[in-house]
C-alpha positions in Angstrom: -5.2 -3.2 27.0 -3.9 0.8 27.4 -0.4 -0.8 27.0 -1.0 -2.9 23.8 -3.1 0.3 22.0 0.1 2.6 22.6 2.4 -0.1 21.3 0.5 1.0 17.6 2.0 2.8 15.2 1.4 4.6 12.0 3.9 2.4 10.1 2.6 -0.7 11.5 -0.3 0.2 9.4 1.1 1.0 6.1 3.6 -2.6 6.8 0.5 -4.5 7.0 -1.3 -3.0 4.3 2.3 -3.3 2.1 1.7 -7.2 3.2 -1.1 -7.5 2.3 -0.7 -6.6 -1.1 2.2 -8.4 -1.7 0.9 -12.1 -0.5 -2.8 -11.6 -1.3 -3.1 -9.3 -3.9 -2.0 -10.0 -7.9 -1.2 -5.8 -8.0 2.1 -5.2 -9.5 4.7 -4.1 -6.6 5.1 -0.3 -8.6 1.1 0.1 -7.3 1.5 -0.5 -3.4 4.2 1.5 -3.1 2.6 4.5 -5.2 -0.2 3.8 -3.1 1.7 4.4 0.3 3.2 7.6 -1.8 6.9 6.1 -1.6 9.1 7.8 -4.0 10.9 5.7 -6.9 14.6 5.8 -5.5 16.4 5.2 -9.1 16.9 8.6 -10.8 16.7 6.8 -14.0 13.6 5.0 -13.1 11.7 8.2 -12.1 12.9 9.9 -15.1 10.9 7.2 -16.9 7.7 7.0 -14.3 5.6 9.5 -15.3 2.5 7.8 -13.9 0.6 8.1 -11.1 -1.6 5.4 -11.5 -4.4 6.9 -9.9 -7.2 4.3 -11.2 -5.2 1.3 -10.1 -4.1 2.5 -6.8 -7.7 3.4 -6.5 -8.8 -0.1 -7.1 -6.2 -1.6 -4.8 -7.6 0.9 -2.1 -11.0 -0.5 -2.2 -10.2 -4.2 -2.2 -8.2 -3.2 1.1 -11.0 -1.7 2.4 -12.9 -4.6 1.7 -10.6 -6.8 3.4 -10.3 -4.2 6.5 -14.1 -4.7 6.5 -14.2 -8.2 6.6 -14.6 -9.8 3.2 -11.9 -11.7 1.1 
């Protein structure tokens, strides 16, 4: 048991989260990733992005906590 709890990793988190929101979630893709704070790569694109979709990522957040805690 020792050996699989040090095999855990912060990212393995955020992956399963990022699937998670992808195959059983209808957010828009732009959301999870705010949500795991990555930056928008495309210059252009940022220029453009000037939300941070606070109430949105806020929403996804608690239907992942709901799923974490054992509902659908």
């Amino acid at each position: 048991m020792a050996a699989l709890l040090s095999a855990a990793v912060p990212h393995g988190f955020r992956s399963s989260f990022r699937d998670w929101a992808a195959e059983e979630t209808d957010y828009p893709r732009e959301v999870a990733e705010a949500a795991l704070a990555h930056k928008v790569r495309s210059q252009i694109e940022a220029a453009y992005r000037r939300s941070v979709l606070f109430e949105r990522r806020r929403r996804l957040m608690d239907d992942w906590a709901g799923y974490l805690a054992g509902g659908s």
